[in-house]
C-alpha positions, 0 to 999 in steps of 0.5 A: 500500500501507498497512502494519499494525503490532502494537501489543503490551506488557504488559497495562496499559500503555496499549496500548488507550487508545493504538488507540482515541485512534489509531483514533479509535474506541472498539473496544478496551475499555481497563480497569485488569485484564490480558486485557482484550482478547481479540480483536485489535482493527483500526483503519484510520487515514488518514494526515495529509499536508498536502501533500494539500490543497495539491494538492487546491486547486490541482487543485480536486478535489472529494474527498481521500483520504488513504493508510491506517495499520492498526493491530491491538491485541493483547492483552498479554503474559506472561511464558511467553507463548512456552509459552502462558501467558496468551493467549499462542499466539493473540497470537503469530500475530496479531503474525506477521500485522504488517509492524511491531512497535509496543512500547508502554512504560509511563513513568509512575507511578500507581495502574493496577495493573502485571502485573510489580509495578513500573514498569520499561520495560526490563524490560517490553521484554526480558520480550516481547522474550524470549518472541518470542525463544522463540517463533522459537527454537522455531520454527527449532529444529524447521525448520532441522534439516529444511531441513539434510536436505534441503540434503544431497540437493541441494535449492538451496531448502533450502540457501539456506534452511538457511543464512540461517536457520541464521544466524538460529538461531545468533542466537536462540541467543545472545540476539540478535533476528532482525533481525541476520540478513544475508542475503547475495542476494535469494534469501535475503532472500526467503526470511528474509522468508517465515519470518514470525520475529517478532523479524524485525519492525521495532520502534517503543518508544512511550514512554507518559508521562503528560501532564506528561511528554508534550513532552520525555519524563522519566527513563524514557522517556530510557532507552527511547530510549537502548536503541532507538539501542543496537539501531537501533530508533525510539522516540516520547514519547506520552501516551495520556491526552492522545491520548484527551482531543484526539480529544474535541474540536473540530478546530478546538480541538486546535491551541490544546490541543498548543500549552497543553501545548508540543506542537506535534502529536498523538502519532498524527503522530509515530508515523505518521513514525516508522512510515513511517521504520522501514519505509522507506516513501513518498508519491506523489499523483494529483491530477484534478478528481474526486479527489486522493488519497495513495498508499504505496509502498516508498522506492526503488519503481519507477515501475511498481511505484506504478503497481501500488499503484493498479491491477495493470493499471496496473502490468502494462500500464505505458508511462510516468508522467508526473511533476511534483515536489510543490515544482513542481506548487505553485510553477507552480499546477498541471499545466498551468503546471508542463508551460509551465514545462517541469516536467512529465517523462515517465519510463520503467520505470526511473524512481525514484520520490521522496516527494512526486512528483505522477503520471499513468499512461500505461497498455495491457492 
């Protein structure tokens, strides 16, 4: 699995410059007006893993595939996005669709024109905080009363319903994201996270400064990231301008550009690790003479459940994986020095898979 994140803020704080230097296209028209984008714009990324062409060497395959990133770029919103002012109905549900929330925040001064007449990225946050906020409010407000109803007949479902977004509702209520809710079991995870709230979603500040600001931030972006610790939310310093000038250049020229500017990687690698720490995510790799090639899973999957992420006749007919951690597969060049060495295991269903494990499938459908 890949994952997708909204990449949301108010309009003209950088957020289309910031998909089309991720995505390395120029398929969000970036202009100093607001509504520039109508329709969410998808990009798919693959993720930088220099783990991989270590294990492609070694294994001398002949292609690498790397593991995707998606990213969507919807259009900015408003204030009274909630009640559809703006565009705000459409964008909603597109933010509905994403496994995560990329808030791009403008730290910098200049001449683009801001929607709210000033430069405060607290503000802007709580502004599209709060209309998500509204969103689910409304949203619950009209569920949670039926789901009581039904709670009263004897409906287990609608119980256990009723009581983790009852939760949910109570929060909303006071102020407070979705995301504070604590599901007491697994029946109330699963259905918490059937409800689709936005303001469930994962948040990740991307902090836009501008190039001289790019390496350790500036006053503004230092109050971003102290919200974000307050909340238990991520935050990241990238400079749009900068991502848009390095996807212009030559590979080969774009270490010695980071480096003039005391970087020492581009704005796309730190919001991927950001990512992948926000939502608990994971890499294993498979590695043969045709292919090596990243896979992403969930931290804590099981053995089966990677399986799955290749084929779900993998995962359906599962025997066994044989594994080779990526420290091993490196230090004894390969599979057949790490199975002499002894570091080649064979593990069951219930083994756990660790970031970096190098696997092969044993399989019967």
């Amino acid at each position: 699995m890949g994952f997708r994140c909204g990449i949301v803020g108010l309009p003209n704080v950088g957020k289309s410059t910031l998909f089309n230097a991720l995505t390395e296209t120029a398929a969000a028209q970036a202009a100093n007006y607001p509504f520039c984008t109508i329709e969410p714009n998808v990009g798919q990324v693959a993720v930088p893993d220099p783990r991989l062409d270590d294990i492609a060497r070694i294994a001398g395959s002949a292609k690498i595939i790397e593991t995707q990133l998606g990213f969507v770029d919807i259009a900015g919103l408003v204030r009274g996005a909630s009640k559809g002012e703006g565009l705000g109905n459409q964008f909603l549900g597109n933010i509905r669709e994403c496994d995560a929330i990329i808030h791009v925040l403008r730290c910098f001064e200049g001449e683009v024109t801001h929607v709210e007449g000033k430069v405060d990225p607290i503000a802007d946050a709580e502004t599209v905080e709060t209309e998500l906020m509204l969103a689910d409010l409304e949203s619950l407000e009209k569920r949670v009363p039926a789901f009581q109803k039904k709670a009263t007949q004897g409906d287990k479902e609608s119980k256990i319903a009723a009581s983790v977004l009852g939760e949910a509702l109570e929060l909303l209520r006071e102020g407070k994201p979705a995301r504070l809710t604590k599901p007491k079991d697994e029946d109330e995870k699963r259905i918490f996270e059937q409800a689709q709230l936005l303001t469930a979603k994962p948040v990740l500040y991307v902090c836009n400064v501008d190039e001289g600001a790019a390496a350790d931030g500036n006053a503004l972006s230092a109050r971003v990231f102290a919200k974000a610790e307050a909340e238990g939310a991520k935050a990241v310093i990238v400079s749009a301008e900068i991502e848009a000038e390095i996807v212009t250049l030559d590979p080969a020229d774009r270490a010695d550009f980071l480096a003039d500017l005391g970087l020492k990687e581009t704005g796309l690698a730190r919001v991927i690790r950001a990512g992948y720490d926000l939502l608990h995510l994971q890499t294993f790799f498979t590695a043969g003479p045709k292919e090596a090639r990243a896979w992403t899973i969930p931290m804590g999957a099981k053995a089966p459940q990677a399986a799955g992420a290749i084929h779900t006749d993998f995962e359906r007919g599962f025997i066994r994986a044989e594994t080779i951690a990526f420290a091993d597969f490196v230090a004894f060049k390969g599979e057949a020095g790490a199975r002499e060495a002894g570091k080649l295991r064979s593990e069951g269903k219930e083994y756990v898979v660790h970031d970096g494990d190098i696997l092969l499938f044993r399989f019967n459908v």
